[in-house]
C-alpha positions in Angstrom: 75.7 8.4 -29.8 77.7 5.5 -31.4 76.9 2.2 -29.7 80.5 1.8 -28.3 80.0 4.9 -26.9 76.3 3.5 -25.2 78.8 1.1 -24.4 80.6 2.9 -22.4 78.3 5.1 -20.6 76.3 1.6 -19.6 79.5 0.6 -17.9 80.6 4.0 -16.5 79.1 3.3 -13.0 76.1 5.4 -10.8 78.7 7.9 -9.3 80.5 9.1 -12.4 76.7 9.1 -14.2 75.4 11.1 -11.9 77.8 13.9 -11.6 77.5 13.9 -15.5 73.9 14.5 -14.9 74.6 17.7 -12.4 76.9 19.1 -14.7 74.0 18.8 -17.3 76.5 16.8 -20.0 74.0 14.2 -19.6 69.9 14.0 -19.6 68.7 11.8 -16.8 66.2 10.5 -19.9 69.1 9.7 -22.3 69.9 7.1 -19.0 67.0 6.0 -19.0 66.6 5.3 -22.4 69.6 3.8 -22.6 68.8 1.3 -20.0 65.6 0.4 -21.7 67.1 -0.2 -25.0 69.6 -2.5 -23.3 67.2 -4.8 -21.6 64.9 -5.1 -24.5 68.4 -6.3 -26.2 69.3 -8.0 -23.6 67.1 -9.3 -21.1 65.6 -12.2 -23.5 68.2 -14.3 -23.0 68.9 -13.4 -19.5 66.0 -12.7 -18.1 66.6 -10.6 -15.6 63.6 -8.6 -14.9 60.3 -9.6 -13.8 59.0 -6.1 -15.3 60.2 -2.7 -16.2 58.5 0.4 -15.2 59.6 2.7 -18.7 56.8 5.4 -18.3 57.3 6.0 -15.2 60.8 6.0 -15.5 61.3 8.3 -17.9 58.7 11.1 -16.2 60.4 10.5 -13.1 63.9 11.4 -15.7 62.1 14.3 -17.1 61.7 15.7 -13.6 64.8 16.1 -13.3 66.2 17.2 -16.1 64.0 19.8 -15.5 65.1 20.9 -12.3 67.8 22.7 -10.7 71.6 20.7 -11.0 71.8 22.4 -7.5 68.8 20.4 -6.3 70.1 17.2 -7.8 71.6 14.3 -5.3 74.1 12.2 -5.5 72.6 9.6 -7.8 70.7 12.3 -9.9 69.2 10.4 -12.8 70.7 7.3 -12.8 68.7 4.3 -13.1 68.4 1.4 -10.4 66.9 -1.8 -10.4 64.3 -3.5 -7.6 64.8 -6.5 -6.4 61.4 -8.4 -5.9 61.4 -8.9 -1.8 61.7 -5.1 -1.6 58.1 -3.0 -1.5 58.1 -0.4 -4.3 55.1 2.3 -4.5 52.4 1.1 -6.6 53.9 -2.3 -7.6 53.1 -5.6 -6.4 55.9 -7.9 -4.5 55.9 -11.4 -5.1 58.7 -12.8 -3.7 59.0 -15.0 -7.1 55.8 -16.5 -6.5 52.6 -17.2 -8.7 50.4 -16.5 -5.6 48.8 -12.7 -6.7 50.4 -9.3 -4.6 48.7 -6.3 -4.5 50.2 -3.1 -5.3 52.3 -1.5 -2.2 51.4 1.3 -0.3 54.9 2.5 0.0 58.6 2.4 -0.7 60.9 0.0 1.3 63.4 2.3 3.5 66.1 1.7 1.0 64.2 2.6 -2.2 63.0 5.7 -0.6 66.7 6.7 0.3 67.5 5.9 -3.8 65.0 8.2 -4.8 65.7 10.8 -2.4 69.1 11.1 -3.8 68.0 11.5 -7.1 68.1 7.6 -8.2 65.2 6.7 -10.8 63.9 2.8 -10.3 63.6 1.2 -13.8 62.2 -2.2 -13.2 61.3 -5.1 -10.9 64.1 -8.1 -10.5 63.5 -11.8 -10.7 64.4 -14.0 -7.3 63.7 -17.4 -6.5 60.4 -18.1 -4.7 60.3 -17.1 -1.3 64.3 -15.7 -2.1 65.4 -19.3 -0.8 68.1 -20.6 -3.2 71.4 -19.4 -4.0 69.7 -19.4 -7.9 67.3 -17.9 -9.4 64.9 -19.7 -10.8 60.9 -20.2 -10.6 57.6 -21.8 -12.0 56.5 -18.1 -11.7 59.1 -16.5 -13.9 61.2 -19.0 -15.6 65.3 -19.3 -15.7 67.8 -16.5 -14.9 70.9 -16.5 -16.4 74.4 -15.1 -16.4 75.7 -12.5 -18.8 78.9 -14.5 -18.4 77.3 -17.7 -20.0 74.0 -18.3 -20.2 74.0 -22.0 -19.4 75.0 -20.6 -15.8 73.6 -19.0 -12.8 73.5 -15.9 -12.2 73.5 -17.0 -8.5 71.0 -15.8 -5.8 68.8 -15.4 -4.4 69.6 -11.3 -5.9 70.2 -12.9 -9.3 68.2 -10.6 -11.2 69.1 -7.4 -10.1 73.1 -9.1 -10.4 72.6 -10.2 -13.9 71.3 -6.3 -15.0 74.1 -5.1 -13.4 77.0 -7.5 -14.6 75.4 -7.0 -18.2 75.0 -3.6 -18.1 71.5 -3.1 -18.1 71.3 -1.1 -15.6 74.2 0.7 -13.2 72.8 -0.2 -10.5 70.3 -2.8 -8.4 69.2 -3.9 -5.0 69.8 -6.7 -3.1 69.3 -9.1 0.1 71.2 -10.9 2.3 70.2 -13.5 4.5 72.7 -16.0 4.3 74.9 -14.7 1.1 72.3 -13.4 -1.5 73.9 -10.5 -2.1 77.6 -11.5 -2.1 76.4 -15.1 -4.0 75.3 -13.3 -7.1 78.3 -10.9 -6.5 80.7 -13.4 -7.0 78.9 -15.5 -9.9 79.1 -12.3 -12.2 82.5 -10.4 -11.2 80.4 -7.5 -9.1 81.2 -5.9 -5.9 78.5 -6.2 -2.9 78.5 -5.5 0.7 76.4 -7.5 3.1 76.3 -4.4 5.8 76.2 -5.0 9.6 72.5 -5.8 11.4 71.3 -2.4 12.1 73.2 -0.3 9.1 70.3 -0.2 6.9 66.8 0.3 7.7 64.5 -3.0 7.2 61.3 -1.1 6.9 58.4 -1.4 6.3 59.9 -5.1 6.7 61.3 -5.8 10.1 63.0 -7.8 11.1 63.3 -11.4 8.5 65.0 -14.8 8.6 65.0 -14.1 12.6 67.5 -11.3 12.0 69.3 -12.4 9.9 68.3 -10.4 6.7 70.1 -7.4 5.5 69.6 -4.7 2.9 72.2 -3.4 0.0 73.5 -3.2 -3.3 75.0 -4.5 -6.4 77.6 -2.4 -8.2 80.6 -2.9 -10.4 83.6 -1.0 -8.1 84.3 -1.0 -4.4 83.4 3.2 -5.0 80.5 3.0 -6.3 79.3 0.4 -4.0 80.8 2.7 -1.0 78.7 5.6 -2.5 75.5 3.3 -2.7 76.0 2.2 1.3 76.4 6.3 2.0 73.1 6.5 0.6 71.1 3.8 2.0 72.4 3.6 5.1 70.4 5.1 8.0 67.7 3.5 10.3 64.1 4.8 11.9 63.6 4.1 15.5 60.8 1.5 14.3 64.3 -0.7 13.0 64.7 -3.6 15.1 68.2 -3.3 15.1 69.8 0.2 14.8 73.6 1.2 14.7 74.9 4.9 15.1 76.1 6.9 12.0 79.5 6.4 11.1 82.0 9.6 11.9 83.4 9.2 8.0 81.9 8.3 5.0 82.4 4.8 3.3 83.5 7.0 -0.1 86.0 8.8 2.0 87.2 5.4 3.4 87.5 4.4 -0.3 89.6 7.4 -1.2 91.8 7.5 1.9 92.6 3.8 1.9 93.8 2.1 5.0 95.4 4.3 8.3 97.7 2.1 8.7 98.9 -1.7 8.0 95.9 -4.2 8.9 96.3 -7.6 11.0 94.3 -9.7 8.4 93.6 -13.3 9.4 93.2 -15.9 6.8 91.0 -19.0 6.3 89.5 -21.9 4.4 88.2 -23.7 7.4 84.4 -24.4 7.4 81.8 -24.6 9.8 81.9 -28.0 11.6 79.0 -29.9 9.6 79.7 -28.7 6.4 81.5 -30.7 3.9 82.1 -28.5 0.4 85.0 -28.8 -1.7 86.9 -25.9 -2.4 87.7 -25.9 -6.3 91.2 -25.6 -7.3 90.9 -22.1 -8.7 89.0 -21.1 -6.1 91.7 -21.7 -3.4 94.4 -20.2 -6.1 92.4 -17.0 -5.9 92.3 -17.3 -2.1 96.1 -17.5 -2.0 96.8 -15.3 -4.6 94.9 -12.4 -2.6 96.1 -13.7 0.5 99.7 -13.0 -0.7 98.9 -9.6 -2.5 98.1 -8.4 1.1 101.1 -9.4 3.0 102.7 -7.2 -0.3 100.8 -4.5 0.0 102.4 -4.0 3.8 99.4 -5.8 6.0 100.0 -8.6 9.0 98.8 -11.6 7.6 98.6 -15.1 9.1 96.3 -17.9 9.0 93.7 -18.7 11.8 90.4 -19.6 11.6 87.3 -18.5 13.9 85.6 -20.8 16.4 82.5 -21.4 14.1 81.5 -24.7 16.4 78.2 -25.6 15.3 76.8 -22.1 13.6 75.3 -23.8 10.6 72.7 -25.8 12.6 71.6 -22.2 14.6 72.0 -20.6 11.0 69.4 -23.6 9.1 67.1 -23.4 12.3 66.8 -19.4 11.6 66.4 -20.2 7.6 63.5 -22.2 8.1 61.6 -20.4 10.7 62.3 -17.8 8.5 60.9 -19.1 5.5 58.2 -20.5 7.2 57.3 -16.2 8.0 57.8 -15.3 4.7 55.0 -17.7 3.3 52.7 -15.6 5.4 53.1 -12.8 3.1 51.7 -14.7 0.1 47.7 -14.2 -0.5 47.8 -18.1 -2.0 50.3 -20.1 -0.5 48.9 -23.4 -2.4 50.2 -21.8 -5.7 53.8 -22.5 -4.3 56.3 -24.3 -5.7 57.2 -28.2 -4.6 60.6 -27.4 -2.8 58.9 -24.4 -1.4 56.0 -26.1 0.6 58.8 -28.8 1.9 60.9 -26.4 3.2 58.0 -24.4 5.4 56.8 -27.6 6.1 60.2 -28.1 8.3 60.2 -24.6 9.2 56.9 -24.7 10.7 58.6 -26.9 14.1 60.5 -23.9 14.7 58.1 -22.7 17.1 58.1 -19.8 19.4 59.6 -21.5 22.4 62.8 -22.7 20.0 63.4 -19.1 18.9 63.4 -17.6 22.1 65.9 -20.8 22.7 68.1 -19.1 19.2 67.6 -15.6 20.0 68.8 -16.3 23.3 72.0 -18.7 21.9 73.3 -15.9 19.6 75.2 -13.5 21.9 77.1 -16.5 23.1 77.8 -17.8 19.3 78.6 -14.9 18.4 80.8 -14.0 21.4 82.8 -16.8 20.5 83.4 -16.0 16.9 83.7 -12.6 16.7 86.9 -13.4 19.8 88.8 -13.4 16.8 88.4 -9.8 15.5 89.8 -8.7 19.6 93.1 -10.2 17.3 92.5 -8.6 13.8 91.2 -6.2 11.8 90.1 -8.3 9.0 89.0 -11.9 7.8 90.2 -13.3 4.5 88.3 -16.7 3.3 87.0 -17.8 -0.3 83.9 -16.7 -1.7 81.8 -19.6 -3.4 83.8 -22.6 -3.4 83.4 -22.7 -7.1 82.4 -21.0 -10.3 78.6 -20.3 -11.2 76.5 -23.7 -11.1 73.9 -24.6 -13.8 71.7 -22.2 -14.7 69.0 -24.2 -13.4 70.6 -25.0 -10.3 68.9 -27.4 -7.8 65.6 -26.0 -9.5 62.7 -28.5 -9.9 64.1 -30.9 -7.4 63.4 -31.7 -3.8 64.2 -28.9 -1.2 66.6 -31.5 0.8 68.3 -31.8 -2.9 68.3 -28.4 -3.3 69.8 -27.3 0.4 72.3 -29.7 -0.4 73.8 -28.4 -3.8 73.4 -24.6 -1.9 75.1 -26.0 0.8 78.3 -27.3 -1.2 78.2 -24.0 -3.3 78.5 -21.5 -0.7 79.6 -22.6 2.9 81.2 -19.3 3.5 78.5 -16.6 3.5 76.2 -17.8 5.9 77.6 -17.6 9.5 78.3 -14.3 8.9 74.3 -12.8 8.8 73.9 -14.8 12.2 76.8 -12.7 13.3 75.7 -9.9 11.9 79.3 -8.8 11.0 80.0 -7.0 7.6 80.9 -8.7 4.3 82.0 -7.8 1.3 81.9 -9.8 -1.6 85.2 -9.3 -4.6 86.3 -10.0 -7.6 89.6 -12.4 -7.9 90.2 -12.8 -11.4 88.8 -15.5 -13.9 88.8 -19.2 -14.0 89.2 -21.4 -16.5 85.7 -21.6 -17.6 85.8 -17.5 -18.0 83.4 -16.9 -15.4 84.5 -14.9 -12.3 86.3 -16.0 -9.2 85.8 -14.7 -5.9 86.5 -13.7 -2.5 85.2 -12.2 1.1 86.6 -9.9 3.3 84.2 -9.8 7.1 85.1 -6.8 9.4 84.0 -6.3 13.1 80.1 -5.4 13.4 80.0 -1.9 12.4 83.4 -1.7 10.6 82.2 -1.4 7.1 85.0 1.2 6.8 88.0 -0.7 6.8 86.9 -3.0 4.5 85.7 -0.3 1.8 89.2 0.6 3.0 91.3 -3.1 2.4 88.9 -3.2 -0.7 89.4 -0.1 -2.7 93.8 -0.9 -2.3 92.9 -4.7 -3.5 90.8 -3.5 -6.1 94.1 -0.5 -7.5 96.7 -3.5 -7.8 94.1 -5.9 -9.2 91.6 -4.1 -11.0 88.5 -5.8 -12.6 86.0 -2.5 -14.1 87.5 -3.6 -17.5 86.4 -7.2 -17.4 83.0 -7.5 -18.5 81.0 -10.3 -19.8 80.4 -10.8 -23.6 77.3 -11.0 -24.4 77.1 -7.6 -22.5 79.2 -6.2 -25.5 76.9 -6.9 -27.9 
């Protein structure tokens, strides 16, 4: 196989792989091996990966390849990533820390659904410590970078798994959200990623994390093959502290059938009353560029902006408790980082008695924000307020510093995991630095439909599979 050809195939997506694979014009271990070869190019200068799993790997391949095309699921052979907050059999989880895991007794929910339909996990994905910080970067496992430029981030806190996915490394990796880490990354490296609705996808063996607020997904390169990813995953136990009934269609057929009818779309800048970013110039272009595509592609679009009020203070108080949980998991908490301990230092005063006081505030908050969906179908604001930071971003500094920085890069994601509404994050062109621009689109809880559905039409007059970063070429 020539390497434009390897080329190719790394870029050709988890859906068309794995029908390749069923139709036996493809070995799930000529995947496999591709992927390897491309993160032993790759990954040193991006490092992406916190560890690869190759033997495995390729027995798990050779498994299938042995086996019946008939038997084979809907991701036969192709080769997924794990982002490190996610349990995988056998492997330790260390949340980007230096404290020492053991090796899990079982899959997470969502790896076990990957596997079941035939998906093959390659390797573990680096995160910031405790998955805190829309970067990635650690004292455990160094810088990650983007295969856009190097010198930026990758975003996060699913910057790993984004940056094997943007660079073609892999076709494929999973991702959190608790207040944009999966749509973040999205949007620093020109992927496509859906922040499902609280109760889509199973949080086990989990539960419930970041008081709720935490949801489970996937990084892929089209609005399809992330549609095809969220038809796999999605599904909850009756252990799930938060559970929603199956959807009567598929998200691939919403993908394929497009939307019913013309959408009433509101549109919106406005932040949160507390935060202060500034939108970059290119970012807003992008904004109104796709805000205009919309109103030509026959939808109802006018500008109004939901009643956030004061969401970002309920939103921190929920990131610090949560945090404050998470160092729980760690067998060596003293081996954390400096921004780390400050951080679940504050989170430690968000006691039992003020989270019953939260839990109990939601339904009205989001009451009053989600109002405006009884007007519209959709909600169009900006992604990140700007291109990808330094790769370093607020890394090595003070966690006030560092909530800061976050704070002016990504206003827009967070109200929506207290919400618990769906998000997806797009592509919207390059700016003038080459690295990707970006936008959201946040449906009514439940709704991921129609916004596969909004997606896969923005996605036909402005397509983006073709741009890909250039180191990934080489």
């Amino acid at each position: 196989m020539s390497s434009s050809s390897q080329g190719e195939l790394a870029f050709a997506g988890p859906g068309a792989l794995a029908a390749a694979v069923r139709a036996r014009e493809l070995k799930a271990r000529e995947l496999v091996e591709l992927c390897l070869a491309r993160i032993d190019q790759l990954d040193p200068a991006l490092n992406a990966f916190r560890t690869t799993l190759p033997e495995q790997a390729l027995a798990e391949a050779d498994a299938i390849d042995a086996g019946d095309p008939a038997d084979a699921g809907p991701l036969a052979g192709v080769p997924f990533a794990v982002k490190d907050d996610l349990p995988l059999r056998g492997q330790p989880m260390t949340l980007g820390s230096r404290s020492p895991a053991a090796p899990q007794e079982r899959d997470a929910e969502v790896v076990r659904h990957l596997r079941e339909a035939g998906a093959i996990p390659i390797g573990i994905t680096n995160v910031p410590e405790l998955t805190l910080f829309p970067w990635t970067a650690s004292d455990a496992n160094g810088v990650t970078r983007n295969p856009w430029d190097p010198t930026r981030t990758p975003g996060g806190s699913s910057g790993g798994s984004a940056a094997a996915v943007a660079a073609g490394m892999v076709p494929v990796a999973t991702g959190t959200d608790g207040g944009g880490s999966l749509r973040i990354p999205a949007a620093c490296c020109g992927l496509v990623a859906m922040k499902p609705s609280r109760g889509r996808v199973s949080s086990r063996p989990l539960g419930s994390t970041w008081l709720g607020m935490a949801c489970y997904g996937a990084l892929a390169r089209t609005v399809a093959d992330s549609a095809l990813l969220l038809d796999v995953v999605a599904g909850t136990t009756a252990e799930d502290p938060y559970r929603l009934p199956t959807p009567n269609v598929s998200f691939a057929e919403a993908v394929r059938s497009g939307p019913s009818r013309p959408l009433r779309v509101a549109i919106s800048t406005a932040l949160p009353l507390g935060e202060y970013a500034r939108l970059s110039g290119e970012q807003r272009l992008a904004f109104e560029r796709t805000a205009r595509l919309l109103a030509e592609l026959g939808h109802e679009v006018e500008p109004r902006d939901p009643a956030y009020g004061l969401v970002s203070l309920e939103y921190m108080a929920a990131l610090l408790g949560g945090a404050h949980d998470d160092l729980g998991k760690l067998s060596d908490p003293r081996l954390t980082e400096r921004a780390t301990r400050q951080t679940v230092a504050v989170g430690r005063f968000v006691t039992q008695r003020v989270r019953r006081r939260l839990f109990a505030r939601r339904p009205r908050t989001t009451a009053r924000i989600t109002a405006l969906w009884d007007e519209f179908d959709v909600l169009l604001t900006p992604g990140l307020a700007r291109t990808a930071l330094a790769a370093e971003g607020g890394y090595g500094h003070s966690a006030l510093h560092g909530l800061w920085i976050a704070s002016q890069f990504m206003p827009y994601y967070p109200v929506f995991n207290l919400t618990g509404q769906p998000a997806i994050s797009l592509p919207a062109g390059l700016g003038a630095d080459g690295l990707p621009l970006s936008i959201q689109l946040v449906g009514r809880v439940g709704d991921e439909a129609t916004l596969y559905a909004l997606a896969s039409e923005i996605e036909a007059a402005r397509p983006w599979a073709f741009d890909r970063p250039h180191l990934a070429t080489l």
